[in-house]
N, C-alpha and C positions, 0 to 999 in steps of 0.2 A: 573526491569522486571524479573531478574534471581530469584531475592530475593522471591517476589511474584508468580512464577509460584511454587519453590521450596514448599512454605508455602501452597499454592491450592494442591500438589499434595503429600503432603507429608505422608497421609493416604495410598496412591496406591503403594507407593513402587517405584516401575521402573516406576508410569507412564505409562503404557499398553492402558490406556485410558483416555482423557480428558472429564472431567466430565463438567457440564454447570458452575459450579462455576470457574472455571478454564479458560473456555474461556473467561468469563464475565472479570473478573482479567486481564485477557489477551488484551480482547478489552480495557478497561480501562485502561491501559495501554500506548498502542498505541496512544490511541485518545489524551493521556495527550503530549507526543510524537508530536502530530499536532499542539502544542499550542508551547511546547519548544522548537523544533527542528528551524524553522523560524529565530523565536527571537535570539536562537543561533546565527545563521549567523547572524542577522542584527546588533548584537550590537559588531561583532568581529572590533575591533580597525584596523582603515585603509583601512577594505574592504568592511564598510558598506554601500557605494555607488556604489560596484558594481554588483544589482541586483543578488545575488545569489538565492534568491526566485527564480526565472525565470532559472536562469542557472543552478541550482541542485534540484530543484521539492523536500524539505525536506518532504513534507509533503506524497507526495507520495510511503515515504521507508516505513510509519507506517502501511498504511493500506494497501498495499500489501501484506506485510509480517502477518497483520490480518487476510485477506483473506487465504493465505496460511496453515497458522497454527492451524485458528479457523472456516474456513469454510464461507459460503459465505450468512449467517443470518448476522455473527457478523461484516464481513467484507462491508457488503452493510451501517452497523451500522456506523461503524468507521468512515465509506465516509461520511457520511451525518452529523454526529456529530464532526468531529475532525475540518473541516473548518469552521463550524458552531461556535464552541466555540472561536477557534484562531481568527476569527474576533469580534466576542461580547467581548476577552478580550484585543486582542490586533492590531485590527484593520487591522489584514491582516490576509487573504485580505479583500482590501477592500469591500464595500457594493456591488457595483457594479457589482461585478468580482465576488462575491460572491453564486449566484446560478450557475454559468456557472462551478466554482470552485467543490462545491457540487454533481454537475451531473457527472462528470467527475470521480473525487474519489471514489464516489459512484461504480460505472461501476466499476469501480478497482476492489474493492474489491468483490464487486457479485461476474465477469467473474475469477478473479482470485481462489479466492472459489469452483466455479464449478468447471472450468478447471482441478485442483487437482484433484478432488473428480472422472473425466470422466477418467482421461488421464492416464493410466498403462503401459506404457514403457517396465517397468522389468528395468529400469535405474531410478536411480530417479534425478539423473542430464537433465535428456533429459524431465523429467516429472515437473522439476521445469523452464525451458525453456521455453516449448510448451507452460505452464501455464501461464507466465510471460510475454512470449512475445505475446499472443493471448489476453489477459486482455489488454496489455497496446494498441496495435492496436486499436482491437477492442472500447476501451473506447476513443479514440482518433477520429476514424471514425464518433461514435455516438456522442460523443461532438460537431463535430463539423459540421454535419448534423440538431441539434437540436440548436445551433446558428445560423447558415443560416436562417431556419425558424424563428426563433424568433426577430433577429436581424438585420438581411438580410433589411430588410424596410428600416431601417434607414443609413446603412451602406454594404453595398454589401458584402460581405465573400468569396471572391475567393479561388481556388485553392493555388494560389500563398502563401496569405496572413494566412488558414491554416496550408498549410505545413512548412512555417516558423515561424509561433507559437506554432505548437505541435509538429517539429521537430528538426528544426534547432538550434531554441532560449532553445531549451531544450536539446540536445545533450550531455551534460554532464553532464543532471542526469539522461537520459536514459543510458548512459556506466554507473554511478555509481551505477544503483540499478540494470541492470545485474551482476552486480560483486558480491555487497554486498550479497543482497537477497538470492539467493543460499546457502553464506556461512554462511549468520547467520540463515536459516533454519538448515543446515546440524549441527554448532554449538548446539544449542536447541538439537537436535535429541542425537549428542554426548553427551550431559549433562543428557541425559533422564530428558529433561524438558519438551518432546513433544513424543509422538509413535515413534518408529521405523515405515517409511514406506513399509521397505520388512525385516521383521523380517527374523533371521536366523530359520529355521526349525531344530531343535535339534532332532537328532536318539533318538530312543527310547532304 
C-alpha cells in the first residue's frame, strides 16, 4: 500500500492533495486487504479453529481506514466490494452471511467518510474517534435494524442476541481497530502518503 500510494503521488510532491487516481489505488488496495486479511488468520497454524473472523472483524480495519483516507464514494465502494469478492474467492463469508456482511461494511465506510469530512475538532485525534466510533455504532444499529426486518420472520433478533453479535463476540476487534486505525492514519499522514489534516500555517 505504501508502495502504491508513493508511485499515485509521486507527481505531487508532499502530497498536498489526493488526486482520484490515488484513492482508486487506495480503494484497491484495501478491497484486496478484504480478501487477504481473513485467509490470513484462517490458515494461521493452531488457531485456525478459533473463529478469529468473528473475534478480530479483519475485514473491517480495510475499509474503515478507506473511509478515512479516501472519503466516503470509495469507502461505501470498498464495503460493498471487498466482502463481495472475499466470498466469490474464498468463501468467507459465506453466502449466506454475505449480504448482512456487505450492508454492514458498506455503512462503515460511507459514515466513516463523512464523519471525517463533518467533524473539525482542531484535534485530529478526537476527529479520528468521533469518526470511528460514530461509523462503527451507527453501522452496527442499522445492521441490525435491517436484519430484524428481513430476518426477524424466520428467526426473532432480540436485543439480547444483537448486542452479543455486534458487540460482545466482537470485542476484540473493536479494541483492535480503535488502536490501530488512528495510528496508521496518523503513520500515512507522517509519510506524506495522505494530506496533512491541520496543516502548519507557515509566517510569511
Amino acid at each position: 500500500m505504501v508502495f502504491l500510494c508513493r508511485y499515485c503521488g509521486r507527481k505531487r510532491g508532499n502530497m498536498s492533495k489526493m488526486n482520484h487516481l490515488t484513492r482508486t489505488v487506495t480503494t484497491a488496495v484495501c478491497i484486496a486487504l478484504c480478501v487477504v486479511l481473513p485467509m490470513a488468520l484462517h490458515f494461521i497454524p493452531g488457531i485456525g479453529s478459533l473463529n478469529l473472523g468473528t473475534l478480530l472483524s479483519p475485514m473491517h480495519l480495510p475499509v474503515l481506514l478507506c473511509g478515512l483516507v479516501c472519503g466516503w464514494p470509495y469507502g461505501l465502494v470498498c464495503g460493498i466490494i471487498g466482502p463481495l469478492l472475499s466470498s466469490l474467492l474464498t468463501s468467507m463469508p459465506g453466502l449466506g452471511y454475505l449480504p448482512n456482511m456487505m450492508v454492514e461494511l458498506a455503512l462503515y465506510g460511507l459514515i466513516s467518510g463523512i464523519m471525517i469530512q463533518l467533524v473539525h475538532t482542531g484535534k485530529q485525534t478526537a476527529d479520528l474517534y468521533i469518526s470511528l466510533i460514530t461509523a462503527m455504532l451507527t453501522g452496527r444499529i442499522l445492521t441490525g435494524i435491517l436484519r430484524a426486518l428481513t430476518l426477524g420472520i424466520f428467526a426473532p433478533v432480540t436485543l439480547k442476541s444483537w448486542a452479543t453479535g455486534y458487540f460482545v463476540s466482537s470485542l476484540p476487534g473493536i479494541i483492535l481497530q480503535l488502536i490501530l486505525l488512528p495510528v496508521l492514519y496518523m503513520a500515512l499522514q507522517r509519510a506524506k502518503l495522505i494530506p496533512a489534516r491541520y496543516p502548519r500555517i507557515k509566517a510569511a
